[in-house]
Every structure is written in C-alpha cells, then in structure tokens.
C-alpha positions as CSV (number, residue, x, y, z in Angstrom):
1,X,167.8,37.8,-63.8
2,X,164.8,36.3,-66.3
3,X,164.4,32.6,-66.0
4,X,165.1,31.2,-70.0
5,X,162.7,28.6,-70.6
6,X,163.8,25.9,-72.7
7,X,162.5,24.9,-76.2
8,X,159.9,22.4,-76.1
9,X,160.7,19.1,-78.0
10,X,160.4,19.5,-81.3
11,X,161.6,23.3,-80.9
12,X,158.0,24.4,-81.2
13,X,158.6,27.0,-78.9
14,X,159.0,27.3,-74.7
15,X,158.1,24.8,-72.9
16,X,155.1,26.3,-70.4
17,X,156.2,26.6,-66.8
18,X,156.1,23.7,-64.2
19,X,152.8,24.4,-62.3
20,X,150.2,22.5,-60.4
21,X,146.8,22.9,-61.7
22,X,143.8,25.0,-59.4
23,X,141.6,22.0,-59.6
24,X,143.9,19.5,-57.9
25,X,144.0,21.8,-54.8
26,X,140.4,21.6,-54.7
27,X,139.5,17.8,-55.5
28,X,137.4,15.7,-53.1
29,X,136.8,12.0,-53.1
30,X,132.8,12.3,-53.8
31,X,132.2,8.5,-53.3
32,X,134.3,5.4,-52.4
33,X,133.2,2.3,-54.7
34,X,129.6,3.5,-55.4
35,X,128.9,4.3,-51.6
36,X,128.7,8.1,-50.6
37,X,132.5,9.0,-49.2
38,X,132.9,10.6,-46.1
39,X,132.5,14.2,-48.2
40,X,129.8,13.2,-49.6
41,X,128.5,12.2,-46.1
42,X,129.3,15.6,-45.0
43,X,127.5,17.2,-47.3
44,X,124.5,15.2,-47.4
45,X,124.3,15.6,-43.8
46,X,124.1,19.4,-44.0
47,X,121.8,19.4,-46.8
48,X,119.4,17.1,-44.4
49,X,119.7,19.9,-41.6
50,X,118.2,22.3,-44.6
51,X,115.0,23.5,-42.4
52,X,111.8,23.7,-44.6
53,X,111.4,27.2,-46.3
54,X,114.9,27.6,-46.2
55,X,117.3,27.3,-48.7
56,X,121.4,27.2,-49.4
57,X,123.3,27.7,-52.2
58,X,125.5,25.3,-53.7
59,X,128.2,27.4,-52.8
60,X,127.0,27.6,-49.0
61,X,126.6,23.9,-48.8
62,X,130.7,23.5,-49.2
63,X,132.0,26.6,-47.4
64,X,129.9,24.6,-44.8
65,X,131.3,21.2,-44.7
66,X,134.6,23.3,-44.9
67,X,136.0,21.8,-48.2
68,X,134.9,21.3,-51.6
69,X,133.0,23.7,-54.3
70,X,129.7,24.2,-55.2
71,X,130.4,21.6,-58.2
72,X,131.3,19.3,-55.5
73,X,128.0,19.7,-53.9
74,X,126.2,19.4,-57.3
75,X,128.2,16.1,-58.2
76,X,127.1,14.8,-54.8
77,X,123.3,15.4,-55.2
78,X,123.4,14.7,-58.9
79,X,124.5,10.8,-57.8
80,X,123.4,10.4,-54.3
81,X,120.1,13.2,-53.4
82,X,117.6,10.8,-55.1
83,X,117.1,9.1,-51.7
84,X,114.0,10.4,-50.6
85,X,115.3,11.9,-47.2
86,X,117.6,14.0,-49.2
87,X,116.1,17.3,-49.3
88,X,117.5,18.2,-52.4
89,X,115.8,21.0,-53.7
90,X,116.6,23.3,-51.0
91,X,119.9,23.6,-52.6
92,X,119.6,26.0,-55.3
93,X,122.1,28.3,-57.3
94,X,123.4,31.6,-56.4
95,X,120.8,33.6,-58.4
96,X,118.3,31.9,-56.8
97,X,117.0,29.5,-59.5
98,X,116.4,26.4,-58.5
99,X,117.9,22.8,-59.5
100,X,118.8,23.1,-62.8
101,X,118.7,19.1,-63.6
102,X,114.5,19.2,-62.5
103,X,113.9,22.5,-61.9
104,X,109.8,22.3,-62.1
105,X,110.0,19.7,-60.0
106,X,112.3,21.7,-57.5
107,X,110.1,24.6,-57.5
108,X,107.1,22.4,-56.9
109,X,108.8,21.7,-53.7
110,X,110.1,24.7,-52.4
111,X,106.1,26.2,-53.0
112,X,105.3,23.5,-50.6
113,X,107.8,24.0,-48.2
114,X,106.7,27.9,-48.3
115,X,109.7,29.3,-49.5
116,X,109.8,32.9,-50.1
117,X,110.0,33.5,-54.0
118,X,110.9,36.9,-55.6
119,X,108.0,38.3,-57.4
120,X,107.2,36.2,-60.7
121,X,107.7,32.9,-58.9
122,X,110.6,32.1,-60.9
123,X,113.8,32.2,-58.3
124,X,113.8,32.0,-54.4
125,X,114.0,35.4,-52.3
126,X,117.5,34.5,-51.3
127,X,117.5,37.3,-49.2
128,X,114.3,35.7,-46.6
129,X,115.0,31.9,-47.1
130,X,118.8,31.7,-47.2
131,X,120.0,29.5,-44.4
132,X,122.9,30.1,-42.5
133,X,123.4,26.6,-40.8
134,X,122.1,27.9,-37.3
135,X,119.2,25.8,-35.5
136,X,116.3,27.4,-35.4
137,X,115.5,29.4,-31.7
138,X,113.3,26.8,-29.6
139,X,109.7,28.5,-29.4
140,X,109.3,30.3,-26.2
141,X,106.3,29.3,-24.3
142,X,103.5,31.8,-23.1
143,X,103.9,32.2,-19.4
144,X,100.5,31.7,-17.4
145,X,98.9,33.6,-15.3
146,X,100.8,32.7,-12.5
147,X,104.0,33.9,-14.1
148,X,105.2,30.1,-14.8
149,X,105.0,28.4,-18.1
C-alpha cells in the first residue's frame, strides 16, 4: 500500500517526507565558548603527532579521532591551528594540494620539513608522506664488536 502524503498548507502540493537531515548525524561541538572543545582537542592532538615529512589528509585527521569530517578538521585549524605548535600544514587535501587558506605558505613548510612532492612541486606525493598514525620504529642501534650495543 503507497503512503498518500498530504497537501502542504496552502495546497501547493505534498508536503516532503518527515526526515532527519545527513548533517545532524555528523555535527561536532568544534569549540565550547571560544576554547577548543574536547573535538577539537582531539584533533589538534593528532595533528601535533603529524611527524615531520609526513602528512594527513583532512579526511584522515577525522577517521582518526573517530568522529567528525574532513570539514570538521578544516573548521578546527581554520580557528584554532594558528598557535605555533599546531603543525598545520601537514594537513593537506586529498589530491595532495596543500592548505587552501595559505597554500604558499604551507608549501614553504612542508619543503622544509622534506616532504616528498610529486614532480612539478605543486602537491605532496601522497603515496611516500601519507601518515598512518603509527609511531615511527625506534632506530636500532649498531651492535659492536663484541656483539652488544
């Protein structure tokens, strides 16, 4: 049996289903009275863990705080990674350009860090410098000649 919707007022034809919208399933509180919130925290956090040469998409940055978008991330850089221990140009977008707000500057930064680049200098070499949120491995030390190290 079809549902009949009913005329919306005015009779200007059906009234549109009851839904709830995509974007309320994914909103997070970005900051609570000016301060960073505790997702904004989060993600500020991993973005700090960013290693030098390495680099995460916005994208990355929320699937690893477990919540949240890549807008999410952006909204949270764009009003809190001005601090200066925010790394915030190793967050970059999924084609591999970086920061669209300074993106000069960004790419200053990266070159410094030693980020791989794909060839015209342009993007990051996603494929090298993406980041997967593991530590790096300790450097081994040489053993001597006595077999210790």
């Amino acid at each position: 049996m079809t549902a009949v919707r009913e005329p919306a007022r005015g009779g200007r034809g059906p009234k549109p289903p009851a839904s709830v919208s995509a974007g309320l399933a994914t909103r997070v509180r970005v900051h609570d009275g000016g301060r960073p919130g505790a997702y904004a925290t989060a993600v500020l956090d991993v973005v700090a863990m960013i290693p030098p040469g390495r680099v995460m998409t916005y994208g990355d940055v929320a699937e690893f705080v477990g919540a949240g978008t890549g807008r999410h991330v952006g909204a949270v850089l764009s009003r809190f990674g001005h601090e200066e221990d925010v790394p915030w140009h190793r967050v970059i977008r999924a084609t591999g350009e970086p920061n669209p707000t300074a993106p000069n500057e960004a790419l200053a930064k990266l070159i410094a860090d030693g980020t791989p680049l794909r060839p015209g200098g342009e993007r990051v070499d996603l494929a090298r410098a993406r980041w997967d949120g593991q530590p790096a491995p300790a450097p081994s030390r040489a053993a001597g000649p006595d077999g210790r190290s």
